[in-house]
Structures are given as structure tokens and as C-alpha cells.
C-alpha positions in Angstrom: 82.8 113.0 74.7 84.6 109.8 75.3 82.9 106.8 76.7 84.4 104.0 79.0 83.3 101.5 81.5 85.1 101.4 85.0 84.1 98.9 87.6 83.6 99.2 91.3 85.5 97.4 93.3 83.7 96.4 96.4 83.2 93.5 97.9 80.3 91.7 98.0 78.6 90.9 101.5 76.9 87.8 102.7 74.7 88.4 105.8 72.5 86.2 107.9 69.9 88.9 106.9 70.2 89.4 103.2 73.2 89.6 100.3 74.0 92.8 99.6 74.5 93.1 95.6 78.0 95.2 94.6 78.6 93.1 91.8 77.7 95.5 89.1 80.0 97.2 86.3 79.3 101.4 86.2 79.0 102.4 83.0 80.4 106.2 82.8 80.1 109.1 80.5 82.9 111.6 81.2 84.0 114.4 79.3 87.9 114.7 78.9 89.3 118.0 78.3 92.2 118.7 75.9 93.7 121.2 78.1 97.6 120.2 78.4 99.2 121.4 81.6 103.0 122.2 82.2 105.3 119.9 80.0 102.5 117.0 80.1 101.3 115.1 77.3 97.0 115.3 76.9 97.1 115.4 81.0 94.6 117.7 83.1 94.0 118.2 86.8 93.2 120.7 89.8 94.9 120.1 92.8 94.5 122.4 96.3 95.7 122.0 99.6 93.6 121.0 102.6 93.6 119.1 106.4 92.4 116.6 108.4 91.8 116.0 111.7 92.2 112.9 113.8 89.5 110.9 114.8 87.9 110.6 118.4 88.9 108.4 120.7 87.0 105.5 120.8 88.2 101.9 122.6 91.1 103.1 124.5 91.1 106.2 126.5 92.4 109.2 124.1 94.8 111.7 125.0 94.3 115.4 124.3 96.4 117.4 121.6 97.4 120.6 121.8 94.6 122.3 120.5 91.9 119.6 121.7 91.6 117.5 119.4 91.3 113.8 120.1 93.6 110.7 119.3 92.3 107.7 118.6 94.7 105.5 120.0 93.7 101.4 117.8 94.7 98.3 119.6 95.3 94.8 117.7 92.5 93.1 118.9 92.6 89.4 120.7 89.3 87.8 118.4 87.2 85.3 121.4 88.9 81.8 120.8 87.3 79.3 118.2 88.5 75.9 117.8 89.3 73.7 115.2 87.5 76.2 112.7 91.2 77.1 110.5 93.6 74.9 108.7 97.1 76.2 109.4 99.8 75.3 106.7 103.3 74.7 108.3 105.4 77.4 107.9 108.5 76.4 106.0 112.0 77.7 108.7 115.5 77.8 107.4 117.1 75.3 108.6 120.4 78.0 108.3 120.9 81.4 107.9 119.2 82.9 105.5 122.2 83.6 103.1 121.5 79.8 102.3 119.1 80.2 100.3 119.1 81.1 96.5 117.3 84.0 94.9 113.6 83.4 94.8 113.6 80.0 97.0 110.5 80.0 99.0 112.0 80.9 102.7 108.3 81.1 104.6 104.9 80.4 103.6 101.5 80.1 105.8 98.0 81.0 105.0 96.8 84.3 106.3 93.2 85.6 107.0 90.6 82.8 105.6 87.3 83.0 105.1 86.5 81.4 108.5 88.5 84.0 110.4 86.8 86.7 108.5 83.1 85.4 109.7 84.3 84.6 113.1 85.3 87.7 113.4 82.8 89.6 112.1 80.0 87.8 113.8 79.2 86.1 110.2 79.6 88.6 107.3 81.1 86.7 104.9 82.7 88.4 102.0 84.0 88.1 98.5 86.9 88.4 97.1 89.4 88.5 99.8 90.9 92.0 99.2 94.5 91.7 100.7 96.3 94.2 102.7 99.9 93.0 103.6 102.8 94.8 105.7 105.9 92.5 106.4 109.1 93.6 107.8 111.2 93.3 111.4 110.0 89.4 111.6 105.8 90.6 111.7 103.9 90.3 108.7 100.5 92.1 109.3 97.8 90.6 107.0 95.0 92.7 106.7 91.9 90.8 104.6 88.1 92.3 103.7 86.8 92.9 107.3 89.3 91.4 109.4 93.3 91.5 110.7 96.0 89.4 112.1 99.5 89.8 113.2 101.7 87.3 112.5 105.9 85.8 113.0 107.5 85.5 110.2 107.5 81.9 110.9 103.5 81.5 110.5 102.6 81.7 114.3 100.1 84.1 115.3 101.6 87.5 117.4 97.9 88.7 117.8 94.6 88.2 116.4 93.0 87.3 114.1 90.7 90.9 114.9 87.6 92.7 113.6 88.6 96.0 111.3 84.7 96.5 111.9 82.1 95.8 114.0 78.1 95.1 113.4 75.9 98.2 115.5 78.1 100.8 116.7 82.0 101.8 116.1 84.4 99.2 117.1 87.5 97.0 115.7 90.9 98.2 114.3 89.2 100.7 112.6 86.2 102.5 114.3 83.8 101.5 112.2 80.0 100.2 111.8 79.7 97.2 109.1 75.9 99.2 108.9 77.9 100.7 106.4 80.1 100.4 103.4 83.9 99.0 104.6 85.7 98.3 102.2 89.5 97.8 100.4 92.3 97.5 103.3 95.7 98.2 102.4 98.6 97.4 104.7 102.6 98.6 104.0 105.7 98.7 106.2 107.8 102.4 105.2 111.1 101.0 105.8 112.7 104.7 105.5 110.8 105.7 108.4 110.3 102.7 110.4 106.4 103.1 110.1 103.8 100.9 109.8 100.7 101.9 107.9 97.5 100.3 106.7 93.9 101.9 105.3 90.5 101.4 104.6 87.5 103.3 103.4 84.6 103.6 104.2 80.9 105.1 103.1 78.7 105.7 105.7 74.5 105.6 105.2 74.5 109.4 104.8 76.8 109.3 101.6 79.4 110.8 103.0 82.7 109.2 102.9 86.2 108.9 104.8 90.0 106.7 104.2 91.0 106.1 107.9 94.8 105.5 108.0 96.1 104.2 111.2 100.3 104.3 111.8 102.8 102.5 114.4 105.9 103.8 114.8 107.4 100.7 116.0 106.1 97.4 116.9 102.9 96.4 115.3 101.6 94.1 118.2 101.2 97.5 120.2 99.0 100.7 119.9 98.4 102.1 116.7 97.1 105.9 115.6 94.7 106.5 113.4 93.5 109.6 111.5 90.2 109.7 109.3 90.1 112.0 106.0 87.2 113.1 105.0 86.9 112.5 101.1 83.3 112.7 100.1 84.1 115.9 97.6 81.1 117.4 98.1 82.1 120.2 96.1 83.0 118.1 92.9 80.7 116.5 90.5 77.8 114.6 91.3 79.1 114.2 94.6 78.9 113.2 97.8 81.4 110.4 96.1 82.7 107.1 97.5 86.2 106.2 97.4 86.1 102.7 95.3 89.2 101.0 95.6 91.4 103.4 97.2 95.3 102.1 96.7 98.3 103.2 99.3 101.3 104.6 97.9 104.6 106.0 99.9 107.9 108.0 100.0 110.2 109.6 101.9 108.0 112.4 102.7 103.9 111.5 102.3 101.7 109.0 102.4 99.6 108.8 99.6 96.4 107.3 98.9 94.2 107.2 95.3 91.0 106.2 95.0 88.8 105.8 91.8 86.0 108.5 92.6 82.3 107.3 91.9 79.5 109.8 92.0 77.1 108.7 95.2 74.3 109.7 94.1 72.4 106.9 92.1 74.1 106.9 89.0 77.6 105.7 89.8 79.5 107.8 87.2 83.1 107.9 87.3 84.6 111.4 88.4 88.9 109.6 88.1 91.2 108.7 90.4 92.1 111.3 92.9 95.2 111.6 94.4 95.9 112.8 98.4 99.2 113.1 99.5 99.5 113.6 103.8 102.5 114.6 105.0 104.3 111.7 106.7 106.1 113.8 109.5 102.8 115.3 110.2 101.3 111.2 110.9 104.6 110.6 112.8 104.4 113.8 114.8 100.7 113.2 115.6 99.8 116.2 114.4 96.2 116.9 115.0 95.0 118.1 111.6 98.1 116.9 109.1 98.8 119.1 105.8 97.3 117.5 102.7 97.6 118.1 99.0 94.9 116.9 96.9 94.5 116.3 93.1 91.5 115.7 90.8 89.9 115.7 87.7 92.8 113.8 85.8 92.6 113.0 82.7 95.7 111.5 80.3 95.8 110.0 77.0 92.2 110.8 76.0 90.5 109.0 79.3 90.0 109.9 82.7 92.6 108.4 84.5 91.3 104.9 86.6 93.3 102.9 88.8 95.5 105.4 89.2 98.3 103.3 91.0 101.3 105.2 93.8 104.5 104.1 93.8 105.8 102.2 97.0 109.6 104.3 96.9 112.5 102.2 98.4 115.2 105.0 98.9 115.9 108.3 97.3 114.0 109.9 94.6 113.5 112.7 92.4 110.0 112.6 92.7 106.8 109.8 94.0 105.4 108.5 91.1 102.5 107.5 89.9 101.3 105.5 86.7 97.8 104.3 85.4 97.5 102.0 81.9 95.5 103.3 79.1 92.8 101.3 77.5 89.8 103.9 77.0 87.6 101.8 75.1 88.5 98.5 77.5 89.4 96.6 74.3 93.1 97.1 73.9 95.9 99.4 74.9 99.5 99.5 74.4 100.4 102.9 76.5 100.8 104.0 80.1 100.4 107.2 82.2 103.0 108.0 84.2 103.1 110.7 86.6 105.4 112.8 88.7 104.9 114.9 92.0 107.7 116.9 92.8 108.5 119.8 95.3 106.3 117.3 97.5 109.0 117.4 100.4 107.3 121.2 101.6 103.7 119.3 101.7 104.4 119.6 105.4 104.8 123.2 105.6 101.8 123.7 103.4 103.6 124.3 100.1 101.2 123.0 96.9 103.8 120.5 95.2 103.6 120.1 91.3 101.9 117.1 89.4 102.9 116.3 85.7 102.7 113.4 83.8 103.8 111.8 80.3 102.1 109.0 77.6 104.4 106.2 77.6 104.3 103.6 74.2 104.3 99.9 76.0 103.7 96.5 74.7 100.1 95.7 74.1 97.9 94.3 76.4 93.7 93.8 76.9 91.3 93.3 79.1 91.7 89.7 80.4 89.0 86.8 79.6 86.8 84.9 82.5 89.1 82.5 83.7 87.8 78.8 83.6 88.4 77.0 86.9 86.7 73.6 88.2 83.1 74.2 88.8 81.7 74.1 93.2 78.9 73.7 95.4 78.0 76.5 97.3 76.2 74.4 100.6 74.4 77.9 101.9 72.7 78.8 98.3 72.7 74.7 97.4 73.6 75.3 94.2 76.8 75.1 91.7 78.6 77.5 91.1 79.7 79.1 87.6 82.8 77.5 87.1 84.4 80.8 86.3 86.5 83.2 88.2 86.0 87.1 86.7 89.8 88.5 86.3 88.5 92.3 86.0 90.0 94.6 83.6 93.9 95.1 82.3 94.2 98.0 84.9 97.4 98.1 86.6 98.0 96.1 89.8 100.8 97.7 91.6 103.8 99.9 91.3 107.3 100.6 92.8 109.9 102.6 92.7 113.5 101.4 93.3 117.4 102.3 92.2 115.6 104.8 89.5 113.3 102.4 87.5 109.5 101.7 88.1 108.1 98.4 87.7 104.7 97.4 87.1 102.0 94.9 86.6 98.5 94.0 84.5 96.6 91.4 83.7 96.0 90.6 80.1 94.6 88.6 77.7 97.0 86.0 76.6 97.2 83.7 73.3 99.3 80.8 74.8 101.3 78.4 72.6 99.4 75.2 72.7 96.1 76.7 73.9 93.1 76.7 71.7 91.6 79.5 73.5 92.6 82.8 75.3 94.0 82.3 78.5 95.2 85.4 81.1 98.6 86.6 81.4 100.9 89.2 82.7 102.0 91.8 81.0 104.9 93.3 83.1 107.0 96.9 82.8 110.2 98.3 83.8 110.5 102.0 83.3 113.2 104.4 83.6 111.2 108.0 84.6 113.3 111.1 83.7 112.7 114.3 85.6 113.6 117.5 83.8 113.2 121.2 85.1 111.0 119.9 88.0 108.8 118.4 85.4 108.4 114.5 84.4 110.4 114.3 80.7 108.7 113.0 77.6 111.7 111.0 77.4 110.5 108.7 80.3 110.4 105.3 78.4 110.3 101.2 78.7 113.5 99.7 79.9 112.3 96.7 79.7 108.8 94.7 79.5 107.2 91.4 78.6 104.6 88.6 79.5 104.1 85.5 82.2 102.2 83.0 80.8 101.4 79.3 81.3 100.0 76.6 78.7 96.3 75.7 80.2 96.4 78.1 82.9 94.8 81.9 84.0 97.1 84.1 85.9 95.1 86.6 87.8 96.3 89.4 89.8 100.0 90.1 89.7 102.4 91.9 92.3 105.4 92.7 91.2 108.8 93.5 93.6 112.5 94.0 92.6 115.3 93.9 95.1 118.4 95.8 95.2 120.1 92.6 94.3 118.2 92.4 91.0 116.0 89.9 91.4 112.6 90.6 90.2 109.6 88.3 91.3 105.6 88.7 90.3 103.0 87.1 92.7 99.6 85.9 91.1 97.1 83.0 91.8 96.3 80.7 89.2 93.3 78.3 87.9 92.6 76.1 85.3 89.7 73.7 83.9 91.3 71.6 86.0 93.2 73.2 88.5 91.9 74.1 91.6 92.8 78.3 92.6 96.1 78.0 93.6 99.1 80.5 94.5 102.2 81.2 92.7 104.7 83.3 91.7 107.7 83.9 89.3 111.2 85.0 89.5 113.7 86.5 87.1 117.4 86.6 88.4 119.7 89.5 88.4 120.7 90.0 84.1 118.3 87.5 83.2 116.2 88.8 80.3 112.8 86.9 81.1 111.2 85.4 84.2 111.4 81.6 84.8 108.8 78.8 85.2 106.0 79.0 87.6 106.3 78.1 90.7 103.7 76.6 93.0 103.8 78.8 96.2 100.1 77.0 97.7 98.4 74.3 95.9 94.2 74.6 95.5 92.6 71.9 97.6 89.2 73.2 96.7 86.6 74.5 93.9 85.7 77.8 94.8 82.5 77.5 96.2 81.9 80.9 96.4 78.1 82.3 96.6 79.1 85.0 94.0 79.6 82.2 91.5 75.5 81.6 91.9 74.5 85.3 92.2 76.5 86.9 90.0 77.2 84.0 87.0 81.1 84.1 87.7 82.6 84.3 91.0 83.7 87.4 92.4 87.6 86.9 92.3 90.9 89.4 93.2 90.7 92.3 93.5 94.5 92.3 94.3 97.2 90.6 95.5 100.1 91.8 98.1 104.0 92.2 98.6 107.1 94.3 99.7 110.4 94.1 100.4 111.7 93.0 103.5 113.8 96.0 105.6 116.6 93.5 105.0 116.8 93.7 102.0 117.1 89.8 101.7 113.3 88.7 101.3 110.3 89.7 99.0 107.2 89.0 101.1 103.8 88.3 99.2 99.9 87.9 99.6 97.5 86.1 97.1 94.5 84.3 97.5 93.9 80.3 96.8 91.5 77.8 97.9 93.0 76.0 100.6 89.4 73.7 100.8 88.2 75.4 104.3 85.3 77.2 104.4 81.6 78.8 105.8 78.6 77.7 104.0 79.1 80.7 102.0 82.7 81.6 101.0 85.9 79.4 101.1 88.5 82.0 99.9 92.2 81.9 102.3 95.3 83.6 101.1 98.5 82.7 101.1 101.2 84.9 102.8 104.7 83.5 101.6 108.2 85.2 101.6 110.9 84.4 98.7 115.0 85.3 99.1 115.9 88.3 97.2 
């Protein structure tokens, strides 16, 4: 037997009625078999195929499929008008084209969804930590935060919103859904190779069951999306019904895939792994009413269940979609990744199984990452200080891509800075060359390349890495200090360069965080991820993190920063 804790992911929720507690760690007992499939080092899993069917229509009148099933056709909303309730940061134009600008210059930057816009829109559920969903591309970035939306020009104007994903009492907003229950994690992504855009969230409804509703546009976001729910409470596995904690978005040229970390609904909130569904894209595009999906669980690599489990965003062609996960079973250290390969997965649309292997890769070391010190607030709704420490998680991975046949990725870590007396946070960062072989991911997948971002007196929290085509590389993060306010920032390292360059200061804190999770739960809920992708063009890196821009409810003063850097 192999013990490890895994943490849920969830927001916590601040009602007029009562605060509703996630903040809690799961501790988890999970047995790992030593069965080794295919070419796969210590790696298990079942996988089957199965369906789903589109949701009913709801705000806008639905049109009938072919065999009678339903679209749900989802309209940006228009949120009723509140004034002077939102600082707006200038957007930064060009004052040429953009060729004028050098590799990682800041070309746009404007804060997203805030705190305000998500309690305005929500009818006053306010929300910690700001979970960011970002889709950028074609001059729209689509900024997707907690509970609520909005559509924005690449200069920082608003195209539409900001918009409810959920409403309080009955099905409504973006997504269909009743805030009566769990809503959680939205995830936002522009597929460049198919002109689609595609965002997600999950939700856990009173019952226990449990769905991940994707909705797609095929072409300009201000306009009607689709949406398709997937049922994914597992009833068949164990100590289900389950609930889909922190379910991450992955794509390629052929699926859409989504992984979430499976937690037993039943009480006990053990850890069943991440499990992985891959939908076939042509299926979403063809609005197919019940689209073909493969579906993997029970995996297990390096000794562990595997957690976090994070799918590659794939710019161009590939020999497979990847998949990678870091390895730390006993949360103390780790210097190894999982990485995994699904291949045959072009035939997912015709209802072919498609094969999943995966490999131990030796990294550099990392570990879970200490409570990051930042300047203590007042939280006006609770009246009280809060801890004066934002909680940075664990040293699972934050995101992953694939591009020009190397996949790079991100953690957060436990850092011993140069000048510091005490542990600060970090990033560890990986480039890795995957090998396929016989249809199979090679044991001779390795590390191209890897290192750290650090800073002398500061904690780096939640890293997004992107490369470009052109070779630059940049991470996004936000950033505190005893003395520094949560801010957002990012790092570039230029095409041949062998480490990244000096922080730079994307948003500067205005604010302590006066967050009411700093009172409840002795550090304040933080994360649990930042944002980014490549511009279609090729010629920008667009980003999401959060920072304390000083606005605020009584409750939560989170905003995010949505910024854009030339590539």
C-alpha cells in the first residue's frame, strides 16, 4: 500500500447565507498495482470507449438533431450594468505594427474578471481563488474566472459581458447551471488548427452525480456557442458516484481532452487518479448528438496513482497527444516525471479504442512549495486580519504543451534563494523531447533541457509556460513578498538563450489580499492556476494570472491580469 495526500481543488464560496468550507486537504489510501502494461515503465490503466449526449436546450430555442436529441445553443451573456464598481487598467496599443516590438515586450495588458464582476454577476457569491480560464486568438481574448465570463478586444475593451457561467435557483448563464450546486474550475482555449473555440467546467450536482460541460464556437466568440455535458460520475468505479476536482483541458488535432483528479463522493474523499476522456473533435464540430469518447482510469506510474494529470495543448503535427504528471508520492521531494502517449487516437471518431503508454522520466529535483509570506489585510466583511500568507499548493505540474517535437512544462517548488535566509517558491521548468517507437511512448523519452525561476525575497506561485515557433519561451506566475503586495509577472528566455532573464513586472499589487480565506482557513486560499496560449499568429503569447489590483467586495479582492507578450 502506498500512502499520499492529494488536495481538492475547489473554490471556496462566500454567500450572503453562510461560507461554504472546501478548504480541506483529502488524505488518501490507494493501492498501486505493479502491473506494467505495453512498453511502459510501473504504469497501469483500463480504458473503454463510451458517448455523450448533448444537453437540452435551455435559454435559446434548441434545434432538433437527427435522432432527437436537443442542442443547447449558449449565448455570451450582456451582465445588467453596474457603475463605477471596476477599475480598468489601460490597455497598452502598439503605436506600430507589431513586428516593432522585441521578443517578450509586453504588447497588451488589462485586468480581466475581478472579484467585483464575479459578485455582480453572480448575485453576490464571492469566491476564492480566482481559477482562470483564458482563450485568446483572432483579436478576442475570452477570460473565463470562478463563476463568471467576459469577452474582450485585444486592446482591453469589453466585446461582451462580463456574464454569469451560473446562476442561483434554477439552470441559467453560459453554462446551464444551478450555483445550488458544486461549479467549479473553468478552462478556456482557442484550437488554432481548427479554428475552434472551447472552454469547460464541472460540475457536482446535490445528488452526487457529476458532469464536465464543454461548450465550442466555431468562429466568432461574441456569437452562439454549443455546448455538450458528459456525464462523469463513474458510478461503476470505486467508491463512486465521484466528483471531477480540478478537471484540466488538453487538445490536438483530433480530440478534445479533458482530465480530472477523481475524488470518491461519498464522505471520505479518497483519491481514485486522474482520468483521462478524449472526445472526438470532429464529432463537437459536426454537432454530433452523442460524440465518440475514449476514457482512461485507474492510472498509476512510478509507484503513485497518477494526480494532476496535465494534457498537452498540441500546436501542429504530432505523433501522438501527450500527457505528463510529476512524481512526488510522499509530497516531500521528487526529481521524476510521467509522461504519457495516446496514439491511434485519430480513429476516436469512428469508435476505434486508441492506445495509452507512458514512461518515468529522471528530472531535476523539485518539492512541495512553502506558504508564501505576503503583507498581512483586513478582511472588512469577517473584521478581522488576515493570515498574511498565501498557500502555493503542492509541486504538481501547472500546464503542458506540445510544439515543433518538445514538451514544456511547469511546477512550483521549494526554492533556496541566494541571499535568502529562508525557503522562498520557485519554478522548476522542463523541456522534453518524447520519442514514439512501434506506436508506443520510448524509454528513451528524456530532458532536453530544464531549470529554475527564482527571485531574492520573493514567492513565485503558479507558472504557465509557452514557447513559440520563433523560440522564445516565456513563464507566467504572480508573485508576493513580506513586502510586496500579489502582483503579476512573467519571464522570458530568447531563442538559444540557455536560462530565462529577470522578472518582469506585468501588474503591480496595489493591495494586501484581504481575502476571507486568510481568516477561515489560516492562509489565504491562493491559485489554483494561471493562463496562456499562443496567438494564431504566431507573433504573441497571451497570459492570465491573478494580482491584487486594491478593488474589492467586503469579502474577496482577487482580479487577474490578462496581458499578451511578442513571441
Amino acid at each position: 500500500m502506498t500512502f499520499s495526500q492529494k488536495h481538492s481543488k475547489m473554490s471556496a464560496l462566500f454567500s450572503l447565507a453562510a461560507i461554504t468550507a472546501m478548504l480541506s486537504a483529502f488524505l488518501v489510501t490507494g493501492a498501486v498495482s505493479t502491473t506494467v502494461h505495453a512498453a511502459s515503465t510501473g504504469v497501469n490503466f483500463k480504458g473503454q470507449m463510451t458517448s455523450a449526449k448533448l444537453v437540452g436546450a435551455a435559454n435559446v430555442s434548441a434545434k432538433a438533431t437527427g435522432n432527437g436529441v436537443a442542442k443547447r445553443v449558449v449565448m455570451p451573456y450582456h451582465s445588467r450594468p453596474v457603475a463605477n464598481t471596476k477599475l480598468r487598467v489601460a490597455a497598452q496599443r502598439p503605436s506600430a505594427s507589431s513586428s516593432s516590438f522585441a521578443a517578450g515586450a509586453l504588447k497588451y495588458g488589462f485586468q480581466g474578471v475581478s472579484a467585483v464582476d464575479n459578485s455582480n454577476a453572480t448575485g453576490g457569491y464571492d469566491l476564492e481563488p480566482p481559477d482562470e480560464g483564458l482563450a485568446a486568438s483572432n483579436g478576442y481574448a475570452v477570460n473565463f474566472v470562478n463563476l463568471t465570463g467576459a469577452i474582450y478586444n485585444a486592446n482591453g475593451s469589453i466585446a461582451v459581458g462580463p456574464f454569469p457561467l451560473a446562476t442561483v435557483g434554477s439552470d441559467g448563464g453560459f453554462f446551464n447551471e444551478d450555483l445550488n450546486n458544486i461549479v467549479s474550475d473553468p478552462r478556456a482555449y482557442y484550437d488554432a488548427s481548427s479554428h475552434l473555440w472551447i472552454a469547460l467546467i464541472w460540475v457536482t450536482l446535490n445528488s452526487g452525480t457529476s458532469h464536465v460541460d464543454i461548450a465550442v464556437n466555431a468562429g466568432n466568440p461574441t456569437t452562439p456557442w454549443t455546448e455538450y455535458r458528459f456525464d462523469v460520475t463513474d458510478a461503476t468505479h470505486a467508491g463512486c458516484p465521484c466528483l471531477p476536482d480540478f478537471t484540466i483541458l488538453g487538445t490536438d488535432a483530433y480530440n478534445i481532452y479533458f482530465v480530472p483528479n477523481e475524488f470518491q463522493n461519498n464522505g471520505n474523499g479518497a483519491f481514485n487518479g486522474s482520468v483521462i476522456y478524449a472526445v472526438a473533435k470532429s464529432d463537437l464540430i459536426n454537432g454530433t448528438a452523442t460524440p465518440n469518447v475514449a476514457k482512461f482510469s485507474d492510472l498509476s506510474i512510478g509507484g503513485a496513482l497518477a494526480y494532476h494529470l496535465q494534457p498537452a495543448a498540441t500546436y501542429g503535427s504530432a505523433k501522438a497527444e501527450y500527457f505528463a504528471n510529476s512524481i512526488d508520492i510522499n509530497n516531500i521531494y521528487g526529481n521524476s516525471l510521467g509522461v504519457w502517449a495516446l496514439t491511434n487516437r485519430e480513429h476516436i471518431a469512428s469508435g476505434v479504442m486508441p492506445t495509452l503508454t507512458a514512461t518515468v522520466v529522471n528530472t531535476e529535483a523539485f518539492a512541495p512549495p512553502v506558504d508564501a509570506q505576503t503583507p498581512v489585510g483586513f478582511n472588512a466583511g469577517l473584521q478581522s486580519p488576515t493570515a498574511g500568507f498565501l498557500n502555493p499548493d503542492d509541486d504538481a505540474l501547472q500546464n503542458l504543451q506540445y510544439i515543433d517535437g518538445h514538451l514544456y512544462a511547469t511546477l512550483d517548488t521549494a526554492a533556496n534563494v541566494a541571499g535568502d535566509t529562508v525557503a522562498r517558491d520557485g519554478i522548476a521548468w522542463f523541456d522534453i523531447t518524447p520519442k514514439i517507437s512501434n506506436g508506443v511512448i520510448s524509454t528513451k523519452t528524456a530532458v532536453s533541457k530544464q531549470g529554475y525561476v527564482v527571485a531574492q525575497g520573493l514567492y513565485l506561485l503558479y507558472p504557465h509556460i509557452e514557447h513559440a515557433s520563433t523560440g522564445t519561451t516565456a513563464i507566467a506566475f504572480s508573485f508576493t513578498g513580506p513586502q510586496t503586495y500579489p502582483s503579476a509577472g512573467y519571464v522570458v528566455r530568447s531563442k538559444n538563450a540557455k536560462s530565462f532573464g529577470g522578472l518582469v513586472v506585468a501588474a503591480a499589487g496595489a493591495a494586501p489580499d484581504n481575502g476571507f480565506t486568510g481568516v477561515i482557513g489560516i492562509k489565504n486560499r491562493w491559485g489554483d492556476y494561471s493562463a496562456g496560449q499562443l496567438d494564431a499568429s504566431g507573433k504573441a503569447i497571451w497570459f492570465a494570472t491573478q494580482y491584487i489590483a486594491g478593488n474589492g467586495t467586503k469579502y474577496v479582492n482577487w482580479s487577474n491580469y490578462v496581458f499578451a507578450v511578442a513571441a
